[in-house]
N, C-alpha and C positions, 0 to 999 in steps of 0.2 A: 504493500500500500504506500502511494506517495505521500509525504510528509507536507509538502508545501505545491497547488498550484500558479501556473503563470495564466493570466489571460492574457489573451491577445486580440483588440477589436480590430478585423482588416479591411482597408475599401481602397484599390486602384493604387497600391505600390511595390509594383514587379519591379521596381529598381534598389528598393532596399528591404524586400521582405525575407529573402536568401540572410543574410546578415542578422537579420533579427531575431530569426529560427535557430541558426546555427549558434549566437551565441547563448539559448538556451540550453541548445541538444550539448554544449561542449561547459557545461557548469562541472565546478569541482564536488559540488554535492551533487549526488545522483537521483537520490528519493522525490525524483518531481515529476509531475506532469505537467504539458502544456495544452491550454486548448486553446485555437486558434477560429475566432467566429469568422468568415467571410461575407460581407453585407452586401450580396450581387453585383462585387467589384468587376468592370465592363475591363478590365485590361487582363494580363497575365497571373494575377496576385494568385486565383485558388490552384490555377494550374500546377502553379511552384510550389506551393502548401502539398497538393497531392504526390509531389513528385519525393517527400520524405518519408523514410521509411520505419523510423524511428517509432517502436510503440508506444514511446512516453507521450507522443504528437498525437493531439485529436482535432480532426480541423472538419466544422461543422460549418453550413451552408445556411442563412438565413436573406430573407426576402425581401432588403432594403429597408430595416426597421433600425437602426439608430446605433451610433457607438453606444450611449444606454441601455438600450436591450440587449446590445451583445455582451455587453460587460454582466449583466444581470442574468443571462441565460449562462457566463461561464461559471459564477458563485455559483447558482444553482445546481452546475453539472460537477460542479470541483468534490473531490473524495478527498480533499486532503483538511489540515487542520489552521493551515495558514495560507494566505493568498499576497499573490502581487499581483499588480497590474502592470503591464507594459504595450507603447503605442508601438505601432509597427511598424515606422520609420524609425527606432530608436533602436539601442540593443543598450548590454548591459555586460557588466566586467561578467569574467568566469567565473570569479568566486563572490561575486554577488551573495548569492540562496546562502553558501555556505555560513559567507559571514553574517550574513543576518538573523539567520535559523539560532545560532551563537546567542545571540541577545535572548531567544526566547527561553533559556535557561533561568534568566533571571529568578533568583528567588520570589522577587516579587511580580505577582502574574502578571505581564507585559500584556496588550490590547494592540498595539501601534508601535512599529518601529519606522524611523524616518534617516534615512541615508542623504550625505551630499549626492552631488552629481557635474558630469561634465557637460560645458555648453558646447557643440561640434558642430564645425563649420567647414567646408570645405579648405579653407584658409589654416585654420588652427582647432586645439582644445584648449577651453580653458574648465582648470574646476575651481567650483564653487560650492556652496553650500546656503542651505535656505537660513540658517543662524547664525549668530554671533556666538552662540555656544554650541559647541560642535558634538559636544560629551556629556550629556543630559537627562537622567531619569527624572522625570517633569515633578515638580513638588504638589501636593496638594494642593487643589484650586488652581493650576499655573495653567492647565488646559484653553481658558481663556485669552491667555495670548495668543494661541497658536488660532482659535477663531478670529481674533481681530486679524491678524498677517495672514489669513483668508481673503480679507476682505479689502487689505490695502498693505503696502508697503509701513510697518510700524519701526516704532525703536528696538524692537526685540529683530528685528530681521539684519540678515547679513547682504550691505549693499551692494553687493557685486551680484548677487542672484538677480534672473533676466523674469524672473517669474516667482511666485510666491508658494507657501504650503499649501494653499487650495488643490495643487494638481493631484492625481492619483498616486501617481507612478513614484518611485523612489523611497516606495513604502512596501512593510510589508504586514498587514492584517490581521489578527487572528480571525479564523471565519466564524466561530461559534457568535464572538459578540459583534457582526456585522449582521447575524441571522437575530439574535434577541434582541437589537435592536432597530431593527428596520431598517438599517442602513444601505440603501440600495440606489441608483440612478434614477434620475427623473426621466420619465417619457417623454416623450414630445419635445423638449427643450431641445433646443438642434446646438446650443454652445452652454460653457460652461455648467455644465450638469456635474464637472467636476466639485467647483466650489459648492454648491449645495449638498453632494454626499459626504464631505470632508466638515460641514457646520454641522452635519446630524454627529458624524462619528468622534471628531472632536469634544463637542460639548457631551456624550457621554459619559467619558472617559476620562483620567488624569494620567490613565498609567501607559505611556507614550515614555520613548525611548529614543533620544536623538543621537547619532550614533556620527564619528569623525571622521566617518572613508567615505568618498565619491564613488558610487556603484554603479553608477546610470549613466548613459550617454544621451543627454537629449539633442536632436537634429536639428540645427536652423536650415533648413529649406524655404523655396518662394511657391513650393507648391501645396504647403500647409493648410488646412481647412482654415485656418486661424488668420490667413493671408489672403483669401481671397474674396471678392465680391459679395456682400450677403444682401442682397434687396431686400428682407427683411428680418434687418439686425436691431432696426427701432423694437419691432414685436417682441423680438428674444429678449431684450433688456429691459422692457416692463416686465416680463414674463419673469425674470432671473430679481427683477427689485421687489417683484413682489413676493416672490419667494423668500429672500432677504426679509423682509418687512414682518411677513406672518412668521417667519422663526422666531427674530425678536421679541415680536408681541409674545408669542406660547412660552418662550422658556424666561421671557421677563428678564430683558437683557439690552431691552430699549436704550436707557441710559448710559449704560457701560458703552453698547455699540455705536451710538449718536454721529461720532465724528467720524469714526472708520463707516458708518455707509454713505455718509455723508459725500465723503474722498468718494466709496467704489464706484459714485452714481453720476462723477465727473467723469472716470476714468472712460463710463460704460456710454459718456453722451458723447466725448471724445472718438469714442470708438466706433460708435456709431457713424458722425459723421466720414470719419475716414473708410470705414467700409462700407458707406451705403452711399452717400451723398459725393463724396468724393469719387468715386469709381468712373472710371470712363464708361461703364456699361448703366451709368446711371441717367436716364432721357430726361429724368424732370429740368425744367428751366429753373434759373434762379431763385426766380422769384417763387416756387413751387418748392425747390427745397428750405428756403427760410421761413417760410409760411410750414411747413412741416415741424420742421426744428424748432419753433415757436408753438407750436402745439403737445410738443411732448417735452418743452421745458412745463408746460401746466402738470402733465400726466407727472413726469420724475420727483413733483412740488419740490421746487427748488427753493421757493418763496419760505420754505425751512430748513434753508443752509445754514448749518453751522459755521462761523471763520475757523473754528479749530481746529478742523479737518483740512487747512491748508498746510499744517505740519505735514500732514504725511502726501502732498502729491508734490511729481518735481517741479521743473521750473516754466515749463510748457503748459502743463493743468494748473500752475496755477494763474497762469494768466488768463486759462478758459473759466476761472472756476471765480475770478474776480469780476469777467465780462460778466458771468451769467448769474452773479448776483444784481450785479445792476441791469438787467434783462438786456444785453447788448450781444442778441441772438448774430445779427448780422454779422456784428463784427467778431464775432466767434466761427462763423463760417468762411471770411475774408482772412481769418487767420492764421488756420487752418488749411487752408488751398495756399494761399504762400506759403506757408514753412514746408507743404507736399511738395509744391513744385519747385523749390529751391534743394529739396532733398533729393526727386527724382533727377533736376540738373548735373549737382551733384555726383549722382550715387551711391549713397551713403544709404 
């Protein structure tokens, strides 16, 4: 019986899914299995999947239902007692499982173990890690920091990370208390469904384990779901604040979280603009997009923006997060297409 599984959500990358596979099949700990969902990737992704022969590899064919359902369909099908998750573009050191299965010794029952990780670029690696403490069995009540740097870039975080503890990956689970406590992916959410399963599992828990080796390789590619065009990335982001919103209110944590949603909801109107409105595949006119952008600063209720939540965004959001206090939609969108198109001049 395997001790620990990998999931793997796949859709349309036959250029680094060989790499992904293999650095599971070649871990130094052997007690694993991997299952590998295929979400009716249109390129080579399942063919390569099928072409391993390894019986720890289960690669199972799903009908275009969501890196959420696949991630939920692999906890459900996992026989083992601890889970990772890993993205498919990404791979992961060989003794990764090893080292981390390590931790779950702990005398004191571990819930969550969290690894650095490397940032990989065709250019270089660098590693990093998601904290300023790298060697951490989480103190009593401390689990609350790790929700707010969910939520935003805090003072507990390590500034060199390109991305925050919201992501899945880089962790490793235990499954019993991901099953007792409902801890599972949102449906329907087409992004970040990560940060929403990591706010349930997080605030469960204290007993998190931050551990000081880079395990992970995370990929910068331009071909990243994360990168490209979303026509409706406005809808996901109420969708993702209001999910925010109603955790707070249930577990009564309004207060505490005030300023870290505050920042996320800059982060997420930011983002918005640059992948919807900004996009060259975007037809609205002008005037069509600020008139939009003005409508979903009412939805975000920005009219109860905190200033304290400009501690935690950098120096870009806070000059979007200054306009859009003084409702200066426009020129949040005028300033934002320059800083694009000086970046795309660039290429940076």
């Amino acid at each position: 019986m395997s001790k620990v599984t990998i999931i793997i959500p796949v859709y349309n990358v036959e250029n680094y899914i060989e790499k992904c596979i293999n650095s599971c099949l070649n871990q130094t700990f052997k007690e694993i299995e991997i299952i590998a969902i295929d979400d009716s990737s249109t390129d080579n992704s399942y063919n390569i999947l099928k072409q391993f022969k390894d019986k720890r590899l289960k690669v199972i064919k799903q009908d275009k239902l969501g890196v959420s359902a696949a991630r939920n369909l692999g906890i459900k099908m996992s026989t083992s007692d601890w889970i990772v998750f890993l993205d498919s573009d990404d791979w992961i050191e060989d003794n990764m499982i090893e080292t981390m299965y390590y931790y779950t010794k702990n005398p004191n029952e571990i819930d969550i173990i969290i690894s650095g990780y490397y940032i990989s670029s065709s250019k270089n690696e660098i590693e990093t890690h998601f904290f300023k403490n790298t060697n951490h069995l989480l103190d009593k009540g401390e689990n609350i920091n790790l929700i707010k740097s969910s939520l935003c870039n805090t003072e507990y975080d390590n500034k060199t990370s390109i991305t925050n503890c919201g992501v899945p990956w880089a962790k490793m689970y235990r499954k019993q208390y991901i099953i007792d406590n409902h801890c599972y992916f949102k449906l329907g959410l087409k992004r970040m469904q990560d940060t929403i399963f990591n706010l349930e599992a997080y605030y469960n828990t204290d007993k998190i384990m931050i551990i000081p080796y880079a395990l992970y390789h995370y990929r910068i590619n331009d071909v990243s779901v994360t990168h490209k065009h979303s026509a409706d990335f406005d809808e996901t982001s109420l969708q993702v604040i209001k999910y925010i919103d109603d955790f707070m209110y249930e577990k009564k944590l309004y207060k505490d979280l005030k300023k870290y949603f505050d920042a996320k909801k800059v982060k997420l109107y930011i983002e918005t603009i640059r992948l919807k409105y900004l996009s060259e595949n975007c037809n609205l006119t002008k005037r069509e997009k600020i008139n939009e952008l003005k409508n979903l600063y009412g939805k975000y209720k920005f009219n109860k923006f905190s200033n304290k939540s400009l501690k935690y965004l950098n120096k870009t959001e806070k000059v979007i997060a200054i306009l859009i206090k003084y409702k200066l939609i426009r020129c949040c969108y005028d300033f934002m297409n320059i800083k694009y198109k000086i970046k795309k001049i660039l290429k940076i």
